[in-house]
C-alpha positions in Angstrom: -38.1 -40.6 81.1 -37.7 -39.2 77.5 -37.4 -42.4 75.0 -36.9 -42.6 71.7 -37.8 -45.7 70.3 -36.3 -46.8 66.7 -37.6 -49.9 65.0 -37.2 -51.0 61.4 -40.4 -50.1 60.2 -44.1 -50.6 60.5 -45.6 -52.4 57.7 -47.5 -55.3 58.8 -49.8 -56.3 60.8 -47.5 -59.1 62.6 -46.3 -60.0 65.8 -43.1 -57.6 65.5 -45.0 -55.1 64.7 -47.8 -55.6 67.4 -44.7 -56.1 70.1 -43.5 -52.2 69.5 -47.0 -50.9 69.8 -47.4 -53.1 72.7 -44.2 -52.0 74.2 -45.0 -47.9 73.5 -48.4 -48.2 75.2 -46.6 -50.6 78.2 -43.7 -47.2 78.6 -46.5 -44.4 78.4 -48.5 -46.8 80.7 -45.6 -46.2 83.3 -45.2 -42.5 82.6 -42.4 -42.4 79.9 -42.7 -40.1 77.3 -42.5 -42.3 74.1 -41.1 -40.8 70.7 -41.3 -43.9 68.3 -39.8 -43.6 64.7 -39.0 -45.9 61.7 -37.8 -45.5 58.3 -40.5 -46.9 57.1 -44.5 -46.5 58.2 -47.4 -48.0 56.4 -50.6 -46.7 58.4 -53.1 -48.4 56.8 -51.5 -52.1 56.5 -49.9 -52.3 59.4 -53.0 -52.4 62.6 -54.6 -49.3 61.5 -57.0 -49.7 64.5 -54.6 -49.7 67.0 -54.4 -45.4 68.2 -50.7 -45.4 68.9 -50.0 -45.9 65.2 -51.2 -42.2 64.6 -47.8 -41.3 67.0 -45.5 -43.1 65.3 -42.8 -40.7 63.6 -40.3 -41.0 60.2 -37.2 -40.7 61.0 -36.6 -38.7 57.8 -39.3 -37.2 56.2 -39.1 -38.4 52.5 -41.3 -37.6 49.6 -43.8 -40.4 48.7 -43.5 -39.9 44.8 -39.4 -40.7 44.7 -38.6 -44.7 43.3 -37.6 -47.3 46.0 -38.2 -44.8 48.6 -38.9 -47.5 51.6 -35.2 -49.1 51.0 -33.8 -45.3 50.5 -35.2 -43.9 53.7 -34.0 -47.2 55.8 -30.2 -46.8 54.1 -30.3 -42.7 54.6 -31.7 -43.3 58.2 -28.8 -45.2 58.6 -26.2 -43.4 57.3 -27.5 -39.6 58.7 -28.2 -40.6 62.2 -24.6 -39.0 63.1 -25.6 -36.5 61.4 -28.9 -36.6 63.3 -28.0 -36.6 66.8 -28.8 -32.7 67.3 -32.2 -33.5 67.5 -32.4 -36.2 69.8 -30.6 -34.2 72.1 -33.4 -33.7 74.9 -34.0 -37.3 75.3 -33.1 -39.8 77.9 -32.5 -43.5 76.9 -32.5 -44.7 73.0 -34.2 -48.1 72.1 -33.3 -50.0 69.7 -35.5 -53.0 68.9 -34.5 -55.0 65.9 -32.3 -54.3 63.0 -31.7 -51.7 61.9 -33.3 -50.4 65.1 -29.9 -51.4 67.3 -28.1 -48.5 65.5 -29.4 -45.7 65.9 -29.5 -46.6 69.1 -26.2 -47.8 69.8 -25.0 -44.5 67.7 -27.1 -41.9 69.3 -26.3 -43.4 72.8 -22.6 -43.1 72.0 -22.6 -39.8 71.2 -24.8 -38.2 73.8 -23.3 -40.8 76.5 -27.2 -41.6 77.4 -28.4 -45.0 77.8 -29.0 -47.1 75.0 -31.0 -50.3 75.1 -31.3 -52.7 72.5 -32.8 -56.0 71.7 -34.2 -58.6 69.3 -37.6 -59.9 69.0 -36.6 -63.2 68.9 -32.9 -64.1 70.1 -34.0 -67.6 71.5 -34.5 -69.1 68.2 -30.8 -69.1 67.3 -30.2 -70.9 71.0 -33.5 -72.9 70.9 -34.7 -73.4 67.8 -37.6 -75.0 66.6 -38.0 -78.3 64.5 -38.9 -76.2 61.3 -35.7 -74.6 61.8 -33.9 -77.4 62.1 -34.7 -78.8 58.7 -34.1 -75.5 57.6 -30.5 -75.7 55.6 -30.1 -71.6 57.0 -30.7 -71.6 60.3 -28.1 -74.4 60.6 -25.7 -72.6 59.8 
């Protein structure tokens, strides 16, 4: 299968980030063909020793010089993926882990009538949460 992969962006070197690396080896693993792109890639912060950060793509490309570029490129990739569809045209199924990785996702699935998956890192926190969260005036609600 052909998969594009859309995730918020790749800037630390945390568990979310290490999950969609994970998750882009464990596809190619099985054969996929793996396209991953994000608004927003920091190569050097975010696990610059693991090798599938070299094949992670921007969804727009965006020159580096222009002010609060990394919250422009995640509101245009958001607003031009309609716009964007064109070239997604040859894949498959559209992934859509995290926000705002569900729409593009959800978008580009609707329009091509392909298979869209998406999900959340960590949805069993809202139903299970933990004690910290709990005291945690937010999370309540």
């Amino acid at each position: 299968m052909r998969i594009a992969d859309f995730h918020l962006g790749i800037l630390y070197s945390g568990g979310g980030e290490r999950l969609v690396l994970e998750e882009m080896r464990g596809l190619r693993t099985l054969g996929d063909e793996v396209t991953r792109l994000a608004p927003h890639i920091d190569r050097e912060g975010c696990v610059p020793d693991v090798p599938e950060m070299a094949d992670i793509r921007p969804l727009l490309p965006w020159p580096s010089w222009l002010p609060m570029k990394d919250a422009l490129r995640v509101t245009f990739g958001g607003v031009l993926i309609p716009d964007l569809a064109w070239l997604f045209r040859s894949l498959d199924i559209f992934l859509g882990g995290n926000q705002p990785g569900q729409w593009p996702a959800s978008i580009l699935s609707r329009l091509q009538r392909k298979l869209g998956v998406i999900y959340l890192a960590q949805p069993l926190r809202i139903l299970h949460p933990r004690a910290v969260e709990i005291r945690t005036p937010a999370v309540r609600g």
